[in-house]
C-alpha positions in Angstrom: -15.6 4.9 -29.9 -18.6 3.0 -30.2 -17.7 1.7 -33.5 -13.6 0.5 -32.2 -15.5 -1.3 -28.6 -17.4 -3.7 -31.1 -14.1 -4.8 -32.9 -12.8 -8.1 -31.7 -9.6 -9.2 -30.6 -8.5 -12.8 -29.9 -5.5 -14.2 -28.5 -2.7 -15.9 -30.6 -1.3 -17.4 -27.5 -4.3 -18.9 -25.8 -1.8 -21.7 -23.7 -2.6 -22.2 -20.0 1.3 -22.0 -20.2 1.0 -18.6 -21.0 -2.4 -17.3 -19.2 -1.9 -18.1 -15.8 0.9 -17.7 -13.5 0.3 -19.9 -11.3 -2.1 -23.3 -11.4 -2.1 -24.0 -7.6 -4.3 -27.4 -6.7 -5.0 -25.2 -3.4 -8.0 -22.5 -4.3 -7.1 -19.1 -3.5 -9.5 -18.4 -1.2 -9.8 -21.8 0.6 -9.0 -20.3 4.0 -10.9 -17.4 3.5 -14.2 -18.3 5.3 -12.8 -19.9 7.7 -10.4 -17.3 9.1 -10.4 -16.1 12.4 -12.3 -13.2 13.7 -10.2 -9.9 14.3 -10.6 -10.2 18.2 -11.7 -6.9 20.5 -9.1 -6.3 22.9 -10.1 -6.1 26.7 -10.4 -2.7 27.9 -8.5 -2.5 30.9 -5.2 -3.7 28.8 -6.2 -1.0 25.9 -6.5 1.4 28.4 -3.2 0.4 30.1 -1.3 0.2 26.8 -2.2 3.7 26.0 -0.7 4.8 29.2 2.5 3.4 28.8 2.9 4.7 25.1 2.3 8.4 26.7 4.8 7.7 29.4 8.5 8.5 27.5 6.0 11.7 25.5 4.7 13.2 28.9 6.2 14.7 32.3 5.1 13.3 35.2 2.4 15.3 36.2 0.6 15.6 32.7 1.3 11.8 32.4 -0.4 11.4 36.1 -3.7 13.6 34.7 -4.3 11.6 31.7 -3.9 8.8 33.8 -7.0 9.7 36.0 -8.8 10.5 32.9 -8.4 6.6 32.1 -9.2 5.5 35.0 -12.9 7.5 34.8 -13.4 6.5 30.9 -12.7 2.9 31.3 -15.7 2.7 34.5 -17.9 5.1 32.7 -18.3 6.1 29.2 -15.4 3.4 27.6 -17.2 0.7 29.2 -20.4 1.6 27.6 -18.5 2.3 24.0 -16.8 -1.3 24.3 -19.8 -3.0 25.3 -21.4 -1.4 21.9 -18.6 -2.3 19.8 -18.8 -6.1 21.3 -22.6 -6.1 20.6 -21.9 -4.7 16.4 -18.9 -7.1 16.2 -21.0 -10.1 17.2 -23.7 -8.5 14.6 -21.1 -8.8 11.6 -19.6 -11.6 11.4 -18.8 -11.8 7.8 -16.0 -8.6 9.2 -14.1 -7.4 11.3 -14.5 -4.4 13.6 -12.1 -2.3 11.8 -12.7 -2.8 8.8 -15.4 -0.3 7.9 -14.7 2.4 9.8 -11.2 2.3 8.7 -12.3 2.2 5.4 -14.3 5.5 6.1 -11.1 6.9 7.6 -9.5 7.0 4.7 -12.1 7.8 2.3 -13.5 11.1 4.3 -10.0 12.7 4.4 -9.4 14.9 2.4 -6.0 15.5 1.9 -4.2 15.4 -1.6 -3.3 11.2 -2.3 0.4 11.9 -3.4 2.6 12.1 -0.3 0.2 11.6 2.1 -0.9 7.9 1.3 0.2 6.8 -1.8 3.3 5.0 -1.2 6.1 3.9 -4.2 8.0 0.6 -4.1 10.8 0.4 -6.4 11.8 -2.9 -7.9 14.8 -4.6 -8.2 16.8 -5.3 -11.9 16.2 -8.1 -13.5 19.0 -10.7 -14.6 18.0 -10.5 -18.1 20.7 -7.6 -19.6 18.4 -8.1 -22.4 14.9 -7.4 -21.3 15.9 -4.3 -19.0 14.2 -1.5 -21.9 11.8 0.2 -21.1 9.9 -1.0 -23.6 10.7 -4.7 -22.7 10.4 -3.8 -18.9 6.7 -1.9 -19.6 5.8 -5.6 -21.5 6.7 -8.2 -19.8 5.4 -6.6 -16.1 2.4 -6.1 -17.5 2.5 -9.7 -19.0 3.3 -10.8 -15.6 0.6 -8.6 -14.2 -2.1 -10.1 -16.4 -0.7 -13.8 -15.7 -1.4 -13.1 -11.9 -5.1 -11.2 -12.4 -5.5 -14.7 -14.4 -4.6 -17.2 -11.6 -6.0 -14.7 -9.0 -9.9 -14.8 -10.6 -10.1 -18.1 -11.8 -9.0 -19.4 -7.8 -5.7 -20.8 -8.9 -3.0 -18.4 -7.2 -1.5 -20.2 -3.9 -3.1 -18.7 -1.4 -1.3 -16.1 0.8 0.2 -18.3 3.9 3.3 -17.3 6.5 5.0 -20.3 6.4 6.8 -20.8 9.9 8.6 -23.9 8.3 8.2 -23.2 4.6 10.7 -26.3 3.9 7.9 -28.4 5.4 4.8 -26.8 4.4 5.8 -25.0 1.4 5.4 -28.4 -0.5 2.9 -29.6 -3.3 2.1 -32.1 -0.4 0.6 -29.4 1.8 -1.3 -28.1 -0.4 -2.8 -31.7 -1.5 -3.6 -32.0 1.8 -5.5 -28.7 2.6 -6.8 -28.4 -0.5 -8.7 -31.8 0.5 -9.6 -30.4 4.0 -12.9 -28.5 4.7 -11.9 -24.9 4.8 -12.0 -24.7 9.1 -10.4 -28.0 9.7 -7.9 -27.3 7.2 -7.3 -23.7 8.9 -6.3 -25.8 12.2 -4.4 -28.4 10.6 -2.5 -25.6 9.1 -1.7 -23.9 12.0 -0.7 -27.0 13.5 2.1 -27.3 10.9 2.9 -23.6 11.6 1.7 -22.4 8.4 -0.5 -19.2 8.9 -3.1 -18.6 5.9 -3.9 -14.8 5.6 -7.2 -12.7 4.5 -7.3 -12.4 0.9 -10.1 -10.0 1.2 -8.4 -6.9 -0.4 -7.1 -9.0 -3.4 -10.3 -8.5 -5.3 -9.7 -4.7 -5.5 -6.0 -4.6 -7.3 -7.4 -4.7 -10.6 -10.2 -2.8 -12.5 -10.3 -0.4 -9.1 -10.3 3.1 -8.6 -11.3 5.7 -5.8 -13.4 8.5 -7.2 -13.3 11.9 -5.6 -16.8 12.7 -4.0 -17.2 15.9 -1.5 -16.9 14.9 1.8 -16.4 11.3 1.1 -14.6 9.8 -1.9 -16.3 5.8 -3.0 -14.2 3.3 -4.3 -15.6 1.5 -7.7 -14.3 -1.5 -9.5 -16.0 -2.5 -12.7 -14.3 -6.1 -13.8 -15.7 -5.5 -17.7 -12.9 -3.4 -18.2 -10.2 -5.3 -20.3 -7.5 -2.5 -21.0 -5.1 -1.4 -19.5 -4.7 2.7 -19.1 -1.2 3.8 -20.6 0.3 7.7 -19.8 3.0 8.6 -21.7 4.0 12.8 -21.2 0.6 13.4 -19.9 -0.9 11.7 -23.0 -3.5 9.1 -21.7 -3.4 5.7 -23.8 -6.4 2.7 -23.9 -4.7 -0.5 -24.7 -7.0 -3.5 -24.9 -4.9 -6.7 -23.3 -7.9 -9.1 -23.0 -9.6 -10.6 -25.9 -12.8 -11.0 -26.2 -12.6 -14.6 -25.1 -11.0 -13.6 -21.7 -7.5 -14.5 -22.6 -4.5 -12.3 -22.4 -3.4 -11.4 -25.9 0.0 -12.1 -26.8 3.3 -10.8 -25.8 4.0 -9.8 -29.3 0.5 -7.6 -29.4 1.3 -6.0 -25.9 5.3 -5.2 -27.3 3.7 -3.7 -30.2 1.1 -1.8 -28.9 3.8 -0.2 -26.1 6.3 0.3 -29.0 4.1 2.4 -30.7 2.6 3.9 -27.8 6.8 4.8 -27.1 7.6 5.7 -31.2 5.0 8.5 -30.8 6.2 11.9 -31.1 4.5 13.4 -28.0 5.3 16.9 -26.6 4.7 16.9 -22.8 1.0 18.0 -22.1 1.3 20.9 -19.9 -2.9 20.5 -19.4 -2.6 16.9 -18.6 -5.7 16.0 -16.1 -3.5 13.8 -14.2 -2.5 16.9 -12.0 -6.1 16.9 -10.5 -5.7 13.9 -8.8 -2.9 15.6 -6.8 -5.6 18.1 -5.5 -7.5 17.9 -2.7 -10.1 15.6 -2.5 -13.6 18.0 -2.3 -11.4 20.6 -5.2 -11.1 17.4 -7.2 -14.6 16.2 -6.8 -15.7 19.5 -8.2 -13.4 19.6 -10.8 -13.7 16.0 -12.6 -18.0 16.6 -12.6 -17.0 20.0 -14.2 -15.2 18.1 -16.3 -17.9 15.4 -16.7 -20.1 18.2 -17.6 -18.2 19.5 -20.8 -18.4 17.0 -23.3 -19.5 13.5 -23.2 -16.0 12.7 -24.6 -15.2 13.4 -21.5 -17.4 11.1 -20.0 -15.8 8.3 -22.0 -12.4 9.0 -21.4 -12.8 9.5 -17.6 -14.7 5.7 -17.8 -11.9 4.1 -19.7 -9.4 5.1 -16.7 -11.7 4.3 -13.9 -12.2 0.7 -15.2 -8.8 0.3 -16.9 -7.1 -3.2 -15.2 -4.3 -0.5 -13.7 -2.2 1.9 -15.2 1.3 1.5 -16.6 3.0 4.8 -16.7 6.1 5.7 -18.7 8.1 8.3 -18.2 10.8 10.0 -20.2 13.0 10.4 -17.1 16.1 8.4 -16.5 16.7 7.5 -13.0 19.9 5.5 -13.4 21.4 5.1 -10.2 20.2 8.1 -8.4 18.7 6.6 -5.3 17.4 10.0 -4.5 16.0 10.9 -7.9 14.4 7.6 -7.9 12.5 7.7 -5.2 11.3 11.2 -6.0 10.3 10.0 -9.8 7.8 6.8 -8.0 6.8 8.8 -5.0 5.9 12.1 -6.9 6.8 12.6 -10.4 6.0 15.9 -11.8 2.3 14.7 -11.1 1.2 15.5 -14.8 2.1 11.9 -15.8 0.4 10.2 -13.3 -3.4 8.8 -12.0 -2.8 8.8 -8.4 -6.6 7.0 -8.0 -6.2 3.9 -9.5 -5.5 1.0 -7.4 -2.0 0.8 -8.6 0.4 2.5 -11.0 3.2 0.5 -12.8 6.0 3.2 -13.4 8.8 2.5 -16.0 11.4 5.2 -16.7 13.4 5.6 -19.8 16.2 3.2 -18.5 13.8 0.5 -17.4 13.8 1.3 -13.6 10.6 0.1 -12.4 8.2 0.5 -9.4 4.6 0.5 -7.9 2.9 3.2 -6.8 -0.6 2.4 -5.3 -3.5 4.1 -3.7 -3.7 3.1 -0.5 -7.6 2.8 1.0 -8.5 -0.5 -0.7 -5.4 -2.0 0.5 -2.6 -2.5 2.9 1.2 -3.6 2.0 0.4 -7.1 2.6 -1.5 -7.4 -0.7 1.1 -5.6 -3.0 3.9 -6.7 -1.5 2.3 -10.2 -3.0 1.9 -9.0 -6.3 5.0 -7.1 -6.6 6.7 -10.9 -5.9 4.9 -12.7 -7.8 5.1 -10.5 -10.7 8.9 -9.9 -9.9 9.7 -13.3 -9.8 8.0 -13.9 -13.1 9.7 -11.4 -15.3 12.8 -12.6 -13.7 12.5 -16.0 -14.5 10.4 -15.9 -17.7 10.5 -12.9 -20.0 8.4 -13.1 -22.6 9.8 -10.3 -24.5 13.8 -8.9 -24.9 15.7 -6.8 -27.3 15.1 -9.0 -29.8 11.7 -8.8 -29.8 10.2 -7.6 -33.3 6.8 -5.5 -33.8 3.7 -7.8 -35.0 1.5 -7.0 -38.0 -1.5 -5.6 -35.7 -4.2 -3.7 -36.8 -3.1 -0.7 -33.9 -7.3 0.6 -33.5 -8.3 -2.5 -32.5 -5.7 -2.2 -29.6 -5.1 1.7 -29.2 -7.1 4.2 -28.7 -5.8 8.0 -27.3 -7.9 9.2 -24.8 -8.1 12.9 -26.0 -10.3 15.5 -23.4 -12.3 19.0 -24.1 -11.3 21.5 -21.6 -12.7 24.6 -20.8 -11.2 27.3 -19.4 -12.6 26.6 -15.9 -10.7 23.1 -16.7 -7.3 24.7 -17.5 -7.6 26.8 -14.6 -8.0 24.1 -12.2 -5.2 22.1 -13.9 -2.6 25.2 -13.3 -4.0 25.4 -9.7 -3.5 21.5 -9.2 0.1 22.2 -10.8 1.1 25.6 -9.3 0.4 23.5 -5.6 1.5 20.7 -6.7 4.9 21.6 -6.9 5.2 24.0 -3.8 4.0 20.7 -2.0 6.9 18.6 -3.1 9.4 21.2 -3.2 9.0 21.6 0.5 9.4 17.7 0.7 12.8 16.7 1.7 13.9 13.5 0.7 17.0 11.2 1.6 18.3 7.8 0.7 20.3 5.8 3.4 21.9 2.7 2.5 23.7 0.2 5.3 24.9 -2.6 4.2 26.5 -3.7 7.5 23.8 -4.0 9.3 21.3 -6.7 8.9 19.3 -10.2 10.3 22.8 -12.1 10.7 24.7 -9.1 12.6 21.3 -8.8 14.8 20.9 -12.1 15.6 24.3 -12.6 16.3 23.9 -10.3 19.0 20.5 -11.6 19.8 18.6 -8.7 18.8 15.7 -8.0 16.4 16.9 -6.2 13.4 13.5 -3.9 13.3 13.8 -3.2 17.0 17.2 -1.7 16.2 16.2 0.0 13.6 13.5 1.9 15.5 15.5 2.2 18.3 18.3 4.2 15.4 15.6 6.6 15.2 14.8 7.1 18.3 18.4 8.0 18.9 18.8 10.1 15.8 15.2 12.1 16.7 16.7 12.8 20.3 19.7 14.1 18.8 18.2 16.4 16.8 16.0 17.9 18.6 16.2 16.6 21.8 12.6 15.3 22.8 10.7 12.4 22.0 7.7 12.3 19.8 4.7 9.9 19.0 6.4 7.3 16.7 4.1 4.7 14.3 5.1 1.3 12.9 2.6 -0.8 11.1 2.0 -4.2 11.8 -0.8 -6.2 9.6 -3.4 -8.0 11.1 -4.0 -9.9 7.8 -4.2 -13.6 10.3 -7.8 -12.3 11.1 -10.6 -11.3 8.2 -10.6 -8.5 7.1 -7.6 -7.0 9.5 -6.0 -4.2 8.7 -3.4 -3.3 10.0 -2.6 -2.5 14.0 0.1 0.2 15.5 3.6 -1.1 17.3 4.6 1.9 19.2 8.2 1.7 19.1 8.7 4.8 21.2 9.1 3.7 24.7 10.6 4.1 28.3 13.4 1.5 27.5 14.4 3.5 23.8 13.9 6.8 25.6 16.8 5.5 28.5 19.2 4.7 25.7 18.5 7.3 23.6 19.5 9.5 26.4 22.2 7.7 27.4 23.8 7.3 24.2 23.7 11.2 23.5 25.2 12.2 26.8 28.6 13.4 27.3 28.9 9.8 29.6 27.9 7.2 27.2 28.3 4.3 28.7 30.4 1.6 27.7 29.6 -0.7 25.0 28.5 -3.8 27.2 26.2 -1.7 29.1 24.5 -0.1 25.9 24.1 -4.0 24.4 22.1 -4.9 27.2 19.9 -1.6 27.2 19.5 -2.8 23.1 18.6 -6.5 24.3 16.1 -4.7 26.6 14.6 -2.8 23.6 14.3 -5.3 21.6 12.8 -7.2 24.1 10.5 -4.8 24.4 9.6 -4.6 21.1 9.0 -8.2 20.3 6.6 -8.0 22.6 4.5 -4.6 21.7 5.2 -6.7 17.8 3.4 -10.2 18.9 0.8 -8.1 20.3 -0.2 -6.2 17.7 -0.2 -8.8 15.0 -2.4 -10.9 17.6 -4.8 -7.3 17.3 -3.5 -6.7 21.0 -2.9 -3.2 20.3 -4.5 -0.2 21.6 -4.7 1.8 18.3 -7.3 0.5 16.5 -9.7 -0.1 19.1 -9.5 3.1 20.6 -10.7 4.3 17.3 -13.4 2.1 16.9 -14.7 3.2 20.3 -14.3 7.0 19.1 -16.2 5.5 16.1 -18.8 4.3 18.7 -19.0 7.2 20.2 -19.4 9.6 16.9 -22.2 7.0 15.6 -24.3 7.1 17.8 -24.1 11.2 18.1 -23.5 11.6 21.9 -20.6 14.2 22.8 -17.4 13.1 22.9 -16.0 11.5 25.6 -13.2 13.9 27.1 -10.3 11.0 26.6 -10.1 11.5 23.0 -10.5 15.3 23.2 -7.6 15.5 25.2 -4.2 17.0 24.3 -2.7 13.3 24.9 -4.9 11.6 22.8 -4.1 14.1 20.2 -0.2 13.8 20.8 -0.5 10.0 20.5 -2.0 10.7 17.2 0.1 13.2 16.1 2.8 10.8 14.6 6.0 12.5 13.8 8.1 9.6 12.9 5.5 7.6 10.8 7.3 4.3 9.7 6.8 0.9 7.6 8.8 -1.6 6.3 8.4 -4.4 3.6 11.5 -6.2 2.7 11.6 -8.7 -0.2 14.4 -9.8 -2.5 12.2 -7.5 -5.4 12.8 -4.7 -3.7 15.2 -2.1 -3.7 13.7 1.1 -2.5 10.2 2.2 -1.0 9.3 5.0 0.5 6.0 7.5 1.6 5.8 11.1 2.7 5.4 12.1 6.4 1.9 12.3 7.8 1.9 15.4 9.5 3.9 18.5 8.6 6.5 18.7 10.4 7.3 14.9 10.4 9.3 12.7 8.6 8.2 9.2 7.0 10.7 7.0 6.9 10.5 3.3 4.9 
């Protein structure tokens, strides 16, 4: 191994033209100091916010007891928390309050990544019939992939803004203008025109990044030496070198060999493939990869090469066709033997050159992929560098291939039929459905004057109550990417107003379809407004947890609001929902967060 790092590789195709997806006169990260700080909510409104999400869960007498329970934290114990949190906030200032400790969240769980957090997003065709191969498909994403990683660390991608009046500020002349603006004035300026610049903070860690099972508390680790790409193929692990040693992204023809190869193999599926253990639980993971550190210094060399591989492309011999169901099962899951659920992000390509992401998700929210998946969508679908046609190069293969190969034990192939064994119990219990409506979108909403996620969320509100006839703690997540370093915040979309209709419309009088439009205009009225407030970080989530964050720090017991049963109800989120809508995308989808729930994207 020693002997192939030392060979050298140089582009044949070393064009800005080619390198760089985007050349944008407005740095990347030009807003990014001067962003606004993640603001602390006031207390009284948290604590009043909470209250009414309990209402529609709790009877009136167990809503009235949690009630006096608020009143006592927020004059006692939460005004002491909140005044802590103020005083560390205003002693960070590069952050925001969230940040961290939500990092920690995730990290410290330790619950099995597939299902539980990693999400898949499924991509739309592209309009080149003749670059839909997998083989094609594999190159020219990961072309696209490397054209953005390009713009992205030499400053050069547009920066991430929410263009109110994109027809205005969407223009070369904007960003002449801001680019030419010190990085606070411009952040006014822009807001004057109505064009919102985001925090670009979690950018950094889509490439070259990986989370690494520890016990107790996983670490995330990016190493940006790494200039491969990690390829699986049946449970075969792949090292393709796609940077040269003069930092440029080799050529298309080099990357369509190297896959073609990579695909011409004749590779029985690897029954012992050490992608199952990161489908484990996080502590029985961390035990198993430094046993499996411990075996061979091979080992040791492999494991590197994935944890600082740019991202991993993986392709499956699976065809998906039109299945909705089948697809989403194949990006969500797999069979989890062809898969590294740690790395920042998986590209998946099956056999008929379906595509999608599926990404880890403690580094990063939906904001930031969503971004990439655009960017790189757009790309392929305007400017494929490779199609049928394509022909193989004359490459010298070990200076671009190199099969990762691993020495197991049996203590190793034990834990890799373990992994496997509950692997599959895990998503056979997983029931998974597919609902298209085409009838129903912005246009038919507005028309009606309603907002097309409040009706959404007020469908399943309706279709829960149905079911089972009760209402239960319902999440939506809203990003808070305006502030630095935000997160994300929760919309509650389970309220009085969707608990009336929901009632209404399943009773034996349902009444008439007038009356039910204005009960949906109240809803959605409703919802704009829990919406606005949490993307202004006016939610009552996320600062309750950083008080219970408070209060865990500093190793006093517990306050008894968030050792209550309504605290834990609130949390307790049976319908856990997200949405990210984009002309790439066809599907996307996650699994529930709690076991008797359902997630729904």
């Amino acid at each position: 191994m020693a002997t192939q790092e030392k060979l050298q590789i140089y582009s044949r195709n070393p064009s800005d033209e080619y390198q760089y997806l985007q050349k944008s006169t407005l740095p990347t990260l030009h807003f990014q100091k001067g962003l606004l700080r993640l603001p602390i909510p006031d207390l009284e409104k948290t604590c009043q916010r909470y209250l009414n999400a309990l209402k529609p869960l709790l009877n009136a007498n167990d809503w009235e007891k949690v009630n006096n329970k608020v009143q006592i934290f927020k004059s006692t114990v939460g005004k002491d928390l909140h005044d802590a949190l103020v005083l560390k906030d205003k002693n960070n200032q590069h952050t925001s309050y969230i940040s961290e400790p939500w990092f920690d969240m995730y990290l410290k769980d330790r619950s099995p990544l597939p299902l539980n957090y990693n999400p898949a997003i499924v991509l739309n065709r592209s309009i080149h019939n003749d670059s839909e191969s997998q083989l094609c498909k594999a190159t020219n994403l990961t072309i696209s992939s490397l054209r953005f990683l390009k713009s992205l660390r030499a400053n050069k991608l547009v920066p991430e803004i929410y263009h109110l009046n994109p027809e205005k500020t969407d223009t070369a002349l904007y960003n002449n203008c801001m680019a030419l603006l010190p990085p606070k004035i411009a952040l006014y300026a822009s807001y004057f025109m109505k064009a919102y610049p985001l925090d670009m903070s979690q950018y950094s860690s889509l490439f070259n990044s990986t989370r690494i099972p520890k016990v107790k508390k996983d670490i995330l680790v990016k190493n940006e030496s790494g200039r491969h790409i990690l390829v699986l193929r049946n449970g075969h692990f792949f090292k393709v070198n796609v940077i040269d040693d003069n930092g440029e992204t080799v050529s298309p023809e080099d990357i369509y060999t190297c896959f073609k190869y990579i695909l011409d193999q004749n590779l029985d599926g690897n029954e012992n493939s050490i992608g199952i253990l990161t489908t484990e639980n996080r502590d029985v993971w961390a035990k198993a990869r430094e046993h499996l550190l411990s075996i061979n210094p091979d080992n040791s060399h492999s494991i590197d090469a994935i944890d600082s591989a740019l991202f991993v492309v993986c392709l499956d011999d699976v065809y998906v066709n039109d299945n909705v169901d089948k697809t989403m099962r194949t990006y969500l899951h797999g069979d989890g033997l062809n898969r590294w659920f740690d790395k920042s992000f998986s590209l998946i390509v099956s056999k008929d050159g379906m595509a999608a992401i599926n990404f880890e998700h403690s580094w990063g929210d939906g904001v930031a992929v969503l971004r990439y998946i655009k960017d790189i969508f757009k790309d392929h679908n305007e400017n494929p560098f490779v199609y049928y046609s394509t022909k193989v190069v004359n490459i010298d293969l070990d200076r671009y291939v190199k099969k990762l190969d691993f020495n197991l034990d049996e203590k190793s192939l034990s834990d890799v039929r373990n992994a496997k064994e509950k692997f599959d119990k895990v998503v056979g219990s997983l029931g998974l459905n597919v609902v298209q409506q085409e009838n129903l979108g912005r246009k038919n909403c507005g028309a009606l004057d309603l907002s097309p996620d409040a009706v959404l969320q007020l469908s399943f509100q309706v279709a829960h109550h149905k079911a089972y006839n009760k209402f239960v703690s319902t999440y939506e997540s809203c990003s808070t990417a305006g502030f630095k370093h935000g997160r994300t915040e929760t919309i509650r979309p389970c309220t009085e107003a969707t608990k009336e209709f929901a009632i209404k419309f399943n009773s034996n009088n349902r009444p008439s379809k007038n009356e039910l439009l204005n009960m949906m205009k109240h809803c959605s009225e409703v919802h704009k407004t829990l919406t606005k407030e949490a993307l202004m970080g006016q939610g009552f989530d996320r600062h309750l947890f950083g008080l219970k964050n408070i209060s865990e720090e500093s190793g006093s017991p517990l306050p008894d609001l968030f050792k209550d049963d309504a605290y834990k109800l609130i949390n307790y989120n049976v319908l856990s929902t997200s949405t990210l809508a984009d002309k790439a995308i066809k599907l996307g989808g996650f699994g529930p967060v709690v076991p008797d729930g359902f997630g729904i994207g």
